[in-house]
C-alpha positions as CSV (number, residue, x, y, z in Angstrom):
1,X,0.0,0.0,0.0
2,X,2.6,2.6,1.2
3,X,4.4,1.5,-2.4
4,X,1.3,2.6,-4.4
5,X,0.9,5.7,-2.2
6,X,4.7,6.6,-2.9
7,X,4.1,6.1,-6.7
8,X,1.1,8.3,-6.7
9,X,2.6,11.2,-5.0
10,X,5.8,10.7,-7.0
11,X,3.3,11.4,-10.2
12,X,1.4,14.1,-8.8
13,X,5.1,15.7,-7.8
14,X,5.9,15.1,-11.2
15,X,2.8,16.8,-12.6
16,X,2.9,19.9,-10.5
17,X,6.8,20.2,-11.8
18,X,5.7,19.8,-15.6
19,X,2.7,22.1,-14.9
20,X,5.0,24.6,-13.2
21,X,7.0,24.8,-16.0
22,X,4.6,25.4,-18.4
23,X,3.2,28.4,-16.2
24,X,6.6,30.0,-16.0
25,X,6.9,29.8,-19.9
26,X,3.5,31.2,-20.6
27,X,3.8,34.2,-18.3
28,X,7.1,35.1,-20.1
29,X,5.6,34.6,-23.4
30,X,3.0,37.1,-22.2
31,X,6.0,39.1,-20.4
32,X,7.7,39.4,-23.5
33,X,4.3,40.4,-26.0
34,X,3.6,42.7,-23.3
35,X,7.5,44.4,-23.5
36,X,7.1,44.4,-27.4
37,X,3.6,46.0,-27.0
38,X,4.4,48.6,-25.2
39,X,7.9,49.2,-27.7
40,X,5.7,49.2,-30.6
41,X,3.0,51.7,-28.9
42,X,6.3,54.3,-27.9
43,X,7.1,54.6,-31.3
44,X,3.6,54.9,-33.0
45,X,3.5,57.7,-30.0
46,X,6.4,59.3,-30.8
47,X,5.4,59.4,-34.6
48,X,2.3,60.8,-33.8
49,X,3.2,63.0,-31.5
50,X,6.0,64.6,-34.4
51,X,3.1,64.5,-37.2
52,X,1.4,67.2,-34.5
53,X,5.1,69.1,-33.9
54,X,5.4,69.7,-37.7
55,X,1.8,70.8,-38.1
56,X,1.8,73.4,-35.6
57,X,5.9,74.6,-36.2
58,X,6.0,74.0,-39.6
59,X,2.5,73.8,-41.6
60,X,-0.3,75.8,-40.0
61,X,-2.1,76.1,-42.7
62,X,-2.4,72.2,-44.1
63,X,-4.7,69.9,-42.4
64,X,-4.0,68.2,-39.1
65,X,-2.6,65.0,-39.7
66,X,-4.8,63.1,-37.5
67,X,-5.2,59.2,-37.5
68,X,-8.1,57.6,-36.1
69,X,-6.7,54.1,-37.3
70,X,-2.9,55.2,-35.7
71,X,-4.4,56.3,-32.2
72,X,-6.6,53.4,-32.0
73,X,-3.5,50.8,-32.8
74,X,-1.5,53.1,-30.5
75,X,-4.1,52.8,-27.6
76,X,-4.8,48.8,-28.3
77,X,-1.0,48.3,-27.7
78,X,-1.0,50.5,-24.8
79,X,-3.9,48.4,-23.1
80,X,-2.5,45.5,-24.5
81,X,0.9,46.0,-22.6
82,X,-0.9,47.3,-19.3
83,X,-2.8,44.4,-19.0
84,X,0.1,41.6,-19.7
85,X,2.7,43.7,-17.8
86,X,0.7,45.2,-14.6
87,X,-2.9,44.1,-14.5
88,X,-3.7,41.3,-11.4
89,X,-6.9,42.4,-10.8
90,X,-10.0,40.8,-12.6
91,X,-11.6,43.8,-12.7
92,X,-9.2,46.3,-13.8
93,X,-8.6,43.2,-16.6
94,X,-12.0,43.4,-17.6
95,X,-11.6,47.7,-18.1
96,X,-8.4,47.9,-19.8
97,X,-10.1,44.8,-22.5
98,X,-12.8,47.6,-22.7
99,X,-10.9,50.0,-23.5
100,X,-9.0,48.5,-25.9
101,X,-12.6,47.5,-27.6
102,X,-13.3,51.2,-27.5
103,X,-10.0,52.8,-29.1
104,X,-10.5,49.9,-31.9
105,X,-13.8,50.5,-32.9
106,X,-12.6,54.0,-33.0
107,X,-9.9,53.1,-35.6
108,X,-12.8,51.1,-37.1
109,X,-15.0,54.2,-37.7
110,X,-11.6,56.0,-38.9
111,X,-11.3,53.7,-41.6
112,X,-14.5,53.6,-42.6
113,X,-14.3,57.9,-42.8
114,X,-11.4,57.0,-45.6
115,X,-13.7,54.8,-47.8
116,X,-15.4,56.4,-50.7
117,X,-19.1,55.4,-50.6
118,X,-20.1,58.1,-53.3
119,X,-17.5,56.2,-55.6
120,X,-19.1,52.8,-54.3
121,X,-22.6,54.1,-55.4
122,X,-21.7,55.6,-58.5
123,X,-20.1,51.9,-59.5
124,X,-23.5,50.5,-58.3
125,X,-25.6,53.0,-60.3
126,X,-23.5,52.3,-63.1
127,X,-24.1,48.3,-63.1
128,X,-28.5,49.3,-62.4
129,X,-27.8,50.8,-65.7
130,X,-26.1,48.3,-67.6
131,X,-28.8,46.1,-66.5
132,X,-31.7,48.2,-67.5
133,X,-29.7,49.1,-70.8
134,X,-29.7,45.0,-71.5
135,X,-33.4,44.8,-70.6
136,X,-34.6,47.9,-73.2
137,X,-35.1,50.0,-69.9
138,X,-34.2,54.2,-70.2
139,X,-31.4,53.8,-67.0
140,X,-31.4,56.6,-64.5
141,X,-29.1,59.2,-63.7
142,X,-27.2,59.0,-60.8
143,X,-28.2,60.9,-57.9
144,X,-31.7,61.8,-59.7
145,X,-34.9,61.3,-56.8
146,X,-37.2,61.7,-59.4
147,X,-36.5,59.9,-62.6
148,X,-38.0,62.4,-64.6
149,X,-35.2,65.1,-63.6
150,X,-31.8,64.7,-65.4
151,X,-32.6,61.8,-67.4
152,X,-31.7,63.4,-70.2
153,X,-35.3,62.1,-72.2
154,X,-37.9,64.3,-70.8
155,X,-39.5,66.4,-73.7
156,X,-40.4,69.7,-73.9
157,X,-44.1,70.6,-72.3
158,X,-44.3,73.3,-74.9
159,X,-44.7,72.4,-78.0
160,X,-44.7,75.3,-79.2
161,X,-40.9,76.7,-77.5
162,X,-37.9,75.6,-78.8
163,X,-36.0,72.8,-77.1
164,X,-33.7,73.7,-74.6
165,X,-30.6,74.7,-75.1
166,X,-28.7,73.3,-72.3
167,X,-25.6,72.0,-73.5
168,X,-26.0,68.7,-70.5
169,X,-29.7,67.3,-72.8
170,X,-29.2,69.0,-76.2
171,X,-27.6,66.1,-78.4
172,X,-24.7,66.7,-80.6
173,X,-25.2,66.6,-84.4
174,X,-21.9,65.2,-85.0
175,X,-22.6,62.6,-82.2
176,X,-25.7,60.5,-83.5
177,X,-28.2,62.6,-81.3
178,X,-26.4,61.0,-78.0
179,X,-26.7,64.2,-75.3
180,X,-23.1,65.0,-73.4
181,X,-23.0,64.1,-69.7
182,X,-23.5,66.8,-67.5
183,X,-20.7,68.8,-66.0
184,X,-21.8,67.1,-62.5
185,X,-21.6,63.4,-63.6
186,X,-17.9,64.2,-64.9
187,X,-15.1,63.6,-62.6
188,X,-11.9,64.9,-62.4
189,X,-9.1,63.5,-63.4
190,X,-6.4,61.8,-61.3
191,X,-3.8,63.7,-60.0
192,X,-0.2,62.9,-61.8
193,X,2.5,62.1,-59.2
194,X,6.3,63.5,-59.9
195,X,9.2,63.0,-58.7
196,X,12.0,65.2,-58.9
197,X,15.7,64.7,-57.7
198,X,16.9,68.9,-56.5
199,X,20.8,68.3,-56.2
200,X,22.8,69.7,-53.8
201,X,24.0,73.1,-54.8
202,X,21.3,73.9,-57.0
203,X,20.2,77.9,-57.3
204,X,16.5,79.0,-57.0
205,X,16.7,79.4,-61.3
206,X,17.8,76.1,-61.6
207,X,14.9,74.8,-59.1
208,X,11.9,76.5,-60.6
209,X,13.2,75.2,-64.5
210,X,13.1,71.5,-63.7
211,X,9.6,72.3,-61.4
212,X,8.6,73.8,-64.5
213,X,10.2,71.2,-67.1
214,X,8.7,68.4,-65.5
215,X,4.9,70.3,-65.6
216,X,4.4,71.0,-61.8
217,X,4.8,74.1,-61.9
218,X,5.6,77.6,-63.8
219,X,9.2,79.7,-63.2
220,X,6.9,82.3,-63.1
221,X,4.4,81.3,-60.5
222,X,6.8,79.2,-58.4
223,X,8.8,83.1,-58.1
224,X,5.9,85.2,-57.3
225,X,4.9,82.4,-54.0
226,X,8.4,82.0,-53.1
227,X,9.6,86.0,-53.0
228,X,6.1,86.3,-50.9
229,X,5.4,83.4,-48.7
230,X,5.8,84.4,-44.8
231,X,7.5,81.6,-42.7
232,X,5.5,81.1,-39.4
233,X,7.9,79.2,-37.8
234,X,11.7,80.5,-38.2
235,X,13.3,83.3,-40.0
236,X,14.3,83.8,-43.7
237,X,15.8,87.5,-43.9
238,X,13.3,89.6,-46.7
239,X,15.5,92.1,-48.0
240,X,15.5,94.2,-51.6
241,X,18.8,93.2,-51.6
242,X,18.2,89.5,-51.8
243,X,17.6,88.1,-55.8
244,X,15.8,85.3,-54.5
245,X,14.3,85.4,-50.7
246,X,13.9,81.5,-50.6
247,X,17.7,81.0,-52.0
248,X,19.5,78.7,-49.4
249,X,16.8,77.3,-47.5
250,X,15.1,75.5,-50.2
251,X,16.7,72.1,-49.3
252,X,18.4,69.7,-51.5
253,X,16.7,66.3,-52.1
254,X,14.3,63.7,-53.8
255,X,10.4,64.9,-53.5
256,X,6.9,64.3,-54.6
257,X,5.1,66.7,-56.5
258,X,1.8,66.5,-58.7
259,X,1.5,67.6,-62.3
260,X,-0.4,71.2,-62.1
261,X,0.2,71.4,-58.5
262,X,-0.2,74.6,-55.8
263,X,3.2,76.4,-55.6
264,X,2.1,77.7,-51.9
265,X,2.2,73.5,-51.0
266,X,5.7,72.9,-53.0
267,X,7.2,75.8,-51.3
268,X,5.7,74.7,-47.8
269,X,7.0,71.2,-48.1
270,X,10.7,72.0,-48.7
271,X,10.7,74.2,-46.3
272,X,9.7,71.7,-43.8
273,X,12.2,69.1,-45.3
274,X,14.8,72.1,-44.7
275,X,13.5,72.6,-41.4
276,X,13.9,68.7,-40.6
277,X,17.0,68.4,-41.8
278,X,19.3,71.5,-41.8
279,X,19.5,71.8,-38.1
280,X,18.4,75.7,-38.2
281,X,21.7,77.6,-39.0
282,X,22.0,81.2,-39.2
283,X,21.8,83.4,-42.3
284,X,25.2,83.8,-42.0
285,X,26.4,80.1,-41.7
286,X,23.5,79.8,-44.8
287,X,25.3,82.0,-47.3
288,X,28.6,80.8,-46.3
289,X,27.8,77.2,-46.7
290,X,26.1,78.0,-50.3
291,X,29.8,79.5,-51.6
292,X,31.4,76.3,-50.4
293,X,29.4,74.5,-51.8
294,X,30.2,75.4,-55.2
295,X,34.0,75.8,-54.5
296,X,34.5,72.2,-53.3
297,X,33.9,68.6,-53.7
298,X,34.7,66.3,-51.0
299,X,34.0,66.9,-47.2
300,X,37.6,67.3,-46.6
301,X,38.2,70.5,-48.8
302,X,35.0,71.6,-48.1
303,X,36.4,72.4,-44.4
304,X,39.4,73.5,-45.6
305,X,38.0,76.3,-47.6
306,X,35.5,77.0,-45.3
307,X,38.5,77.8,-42.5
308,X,40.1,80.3,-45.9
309,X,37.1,82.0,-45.7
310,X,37.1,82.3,-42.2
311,X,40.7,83.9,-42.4
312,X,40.1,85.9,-44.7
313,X,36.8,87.3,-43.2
314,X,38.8,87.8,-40.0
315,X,41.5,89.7,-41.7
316,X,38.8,91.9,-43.2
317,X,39.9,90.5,-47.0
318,X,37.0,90.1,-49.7
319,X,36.3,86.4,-50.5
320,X,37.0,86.9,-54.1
321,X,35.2,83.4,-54.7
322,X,34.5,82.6,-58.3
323,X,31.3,81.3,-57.5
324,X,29.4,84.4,-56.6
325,X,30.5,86.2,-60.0
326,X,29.2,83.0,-61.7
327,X,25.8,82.8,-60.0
328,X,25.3,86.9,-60.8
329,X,26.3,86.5,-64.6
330,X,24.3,83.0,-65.0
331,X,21.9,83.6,-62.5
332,X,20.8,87.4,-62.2
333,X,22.1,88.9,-65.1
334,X,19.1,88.9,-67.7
335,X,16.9,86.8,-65.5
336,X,13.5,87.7,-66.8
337,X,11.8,87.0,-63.0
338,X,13.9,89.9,-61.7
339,X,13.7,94.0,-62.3
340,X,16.7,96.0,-61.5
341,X,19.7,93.3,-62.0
342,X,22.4,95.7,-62.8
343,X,22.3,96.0,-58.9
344,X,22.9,93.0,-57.6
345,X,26.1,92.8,-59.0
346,X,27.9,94.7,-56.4
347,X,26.1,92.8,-53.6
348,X,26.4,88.9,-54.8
349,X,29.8,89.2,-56.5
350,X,32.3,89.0,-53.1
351,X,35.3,90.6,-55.9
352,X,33.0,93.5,-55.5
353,X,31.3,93.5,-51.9
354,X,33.2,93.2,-48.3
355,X,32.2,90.2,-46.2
356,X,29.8,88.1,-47.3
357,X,27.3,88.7,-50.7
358,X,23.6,89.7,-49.5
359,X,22.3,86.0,-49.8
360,X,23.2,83.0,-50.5
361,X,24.1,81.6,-54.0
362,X,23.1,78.2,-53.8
363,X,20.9,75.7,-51.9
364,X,23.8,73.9,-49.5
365,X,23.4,70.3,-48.6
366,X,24.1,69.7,-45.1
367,X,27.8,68.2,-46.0
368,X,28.6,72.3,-46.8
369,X,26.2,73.5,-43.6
370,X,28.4,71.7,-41.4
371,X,31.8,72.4,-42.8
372,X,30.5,76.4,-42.4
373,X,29.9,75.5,-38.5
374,X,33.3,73.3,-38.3
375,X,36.1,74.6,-40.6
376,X,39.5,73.4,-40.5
377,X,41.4,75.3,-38.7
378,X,44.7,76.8,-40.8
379,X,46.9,80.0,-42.2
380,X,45.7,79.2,-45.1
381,X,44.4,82.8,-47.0
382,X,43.9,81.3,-50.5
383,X,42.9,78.2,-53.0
384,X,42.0,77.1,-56.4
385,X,40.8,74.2,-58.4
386,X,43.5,73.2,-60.7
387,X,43.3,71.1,-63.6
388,X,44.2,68.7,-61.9
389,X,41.1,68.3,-60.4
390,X,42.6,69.5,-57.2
391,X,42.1,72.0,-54.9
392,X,45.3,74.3,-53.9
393,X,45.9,76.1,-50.6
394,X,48.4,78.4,-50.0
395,X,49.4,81.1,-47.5
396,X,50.9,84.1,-49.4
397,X,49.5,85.5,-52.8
398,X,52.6,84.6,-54.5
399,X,52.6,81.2,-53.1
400,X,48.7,81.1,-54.6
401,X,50.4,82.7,-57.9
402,X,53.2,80.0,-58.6
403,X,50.9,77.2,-57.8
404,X,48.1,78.7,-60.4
405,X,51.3,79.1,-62.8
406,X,52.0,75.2,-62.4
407,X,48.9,73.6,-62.3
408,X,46.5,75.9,-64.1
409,X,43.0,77.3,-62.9
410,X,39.9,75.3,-63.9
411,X,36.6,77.4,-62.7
412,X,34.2,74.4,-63.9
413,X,34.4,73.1,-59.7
């Protein structure tokens, strides 16, 4: 007897053990969905929470970018995570399953705002039609209540008056007497999405062209938005001494545009990107980084003239950089968006002007933005671009003068 009894509680040991283990792995399992819940939820949050920072900062005037379906997946998780991670209670289980409920019909209902029932019941309309076209039937318009109204087949109750001349039930002659559809049963067309690649270092000019080449937008209007458009949240310097107001900030990089679109929304948008991405330098370290840009290549020279510039500034020497003369004659200089050019000359072109031109000559990537805020410290007072394809640095001018001698100048940088 006391055998059996030892084999029996040796079993049940055994099953407690094996159901003990299985406990401990479930609740981790749970532990660890919970963890990843909550990880998930954090980001969503954070992402949310920036859509709502660039709105308010950047693009007061757009729509809120709200997301019923995001909050709702955002919540779920949330609950999701409370409920695996803290929850002991059976009844604070039971409100935190509610809740989640809640928030997910909530996403439900913001999906649902997204669908677009009047194309669903102008694609059921459509088939009533077919079907009463196939049975002999006159089909009805869509959105008519009374089928007599916009059929396009009710005659005239005078017979006397001549038939109406409304161009939406008056067939065409050329078209076998079938009338045109009215201006309310046509749709728009869809809108054509572009994309367009803005390099780093490219001017305002050489911006609103390709907008323009690739149909988005005119030079023209693209000018007019951009000299005129006030910033809400940081400063762009408006002067009558500036070309182009937007020249610097208009940030270099790949975006989508439509065909035909509003120049007030492609000038907000890379304005925002600039915003995002710049990190917010000053006018100053703007125009700088814009002349670097064109007089250098790699990241490495780009510091190195960048600390020229910054000698030469210091030592109260003009910048004499090629690439401000450049950007007035192929930039300013008979620029059919601008009045008055003659006078820009003396502020762009740094042979001409002390310090720094009036604006900046380029849009600078953020390889050139940097280099202005870091430059490599040196004597240095002078460089070229060679030939060679090199750049040159030198301390004295005739130390600049026998190295131009030997390797030659090439402006093309």
């Amino acid at each position: 007897m006391s055998k059996i009894q030892n084999e029996n509680e040796e079993m049940n040991r055994y099953l407690q053990n094996h159901y003990d283990i299985q406990g401990q792995r479930r609740r981790k399992l749970l532990k660890i969905i919970g963890w990843v819940s909550l990880v998930i939820a954090a980001i969503l949050s954070v992402w949310e929470i920036e859509s709502f920072v660039i709105h308010f900062l950047f693009d007061k005037n757009g729509e809120l970018p709200l997301s019923y379906t995001l909050n709702a997946i955002i919540l779920g998780l949330s609950a999701l995570s409370i409920f695996l991670l803290i929850s002991k209670k059976k009844t604070l289980k039971v409100l935190l399953i509610t809740f989640a409920v809640l928030f997910s019909v909530n996403g439900a209902i913001g999906i649902a705002k997204n669908i677009d029932f009047s194309k669903m019941n102008a694609d059921k309309t459509e088939k009533q039609n077919n079907e009463k076209k196939e049975k002999g039937e006159t089909p009805a318009t869509s959105g008519s209540k009374d089928p007599k109204e916009g059929s396009g087949t009710e005659t005239n109750p005078n017979p006397s008056a001549p038939p109406s001349s409304n161009p939406a039930t008056t067939p065409d002659p050329n078209s076998g007497g079938t009338p045109s559809p009215s201006t309310e049963q046509q749709t728009p067309p869809p809108k054509v999405e572009v994309s367009i690649s803005i390099p780093e270092g490219f001017t305002f000019k050489q911006i609103a062209e390709r907008l323009e080449a690739k149909g988005v937008v005119t030079k023209a209007a693209f000018y007019t938005v951009a000299q005129t458009y006030k910033v809400q949240s940081f400063t762009i310097p408006s002067s009558a001494n500036r070309a182009f107001n937007l020249e610097g900030y208009l940030f270099p990089d790949t975006y989508k545009f439509y065909k035909d679109d509003d120049p007030t929304a492609i000038v907000k948008k890379m304005l925002i990107n600039y915003a995002n991405k710049s990190g917010m330098p000053s006018d100053e370290t703007i125009i700088l980084a814009s002349i670097i840009e064109k007089e250098a290549r790699t990241t490495e020279n780009m510091k190195l003239v960048a600390g020229v510039f910054k000698n030469r500034l210091a030592k109260g020497m003009k910048l004499e950089a090629d690439s401000t003369r450049e950007y007035v004659n192929k930039n300013i200089t008979s620029n059919a968006l601008l009045s008055d050019t003659g006078k820009f000359a003396a502020l762009y072109n740094t042979y001409k002007c002390n310090g720094l031109p009036s604006g900046p000559i380029s849009n600078p990537s953020t390889r050139a933005i940097q280099a202005a805020l870091n430059p490599t410290p040196s004597e240095y007072l002078y460089f070229f671009f060679g030939k060679d394809d090199q750049n040159h640095y030198s301390k004295t001018l005739e130390e600049h003068n026998a190295q131009m001698q030997q390797f030659g100048v090439k402006f093309a940088n």
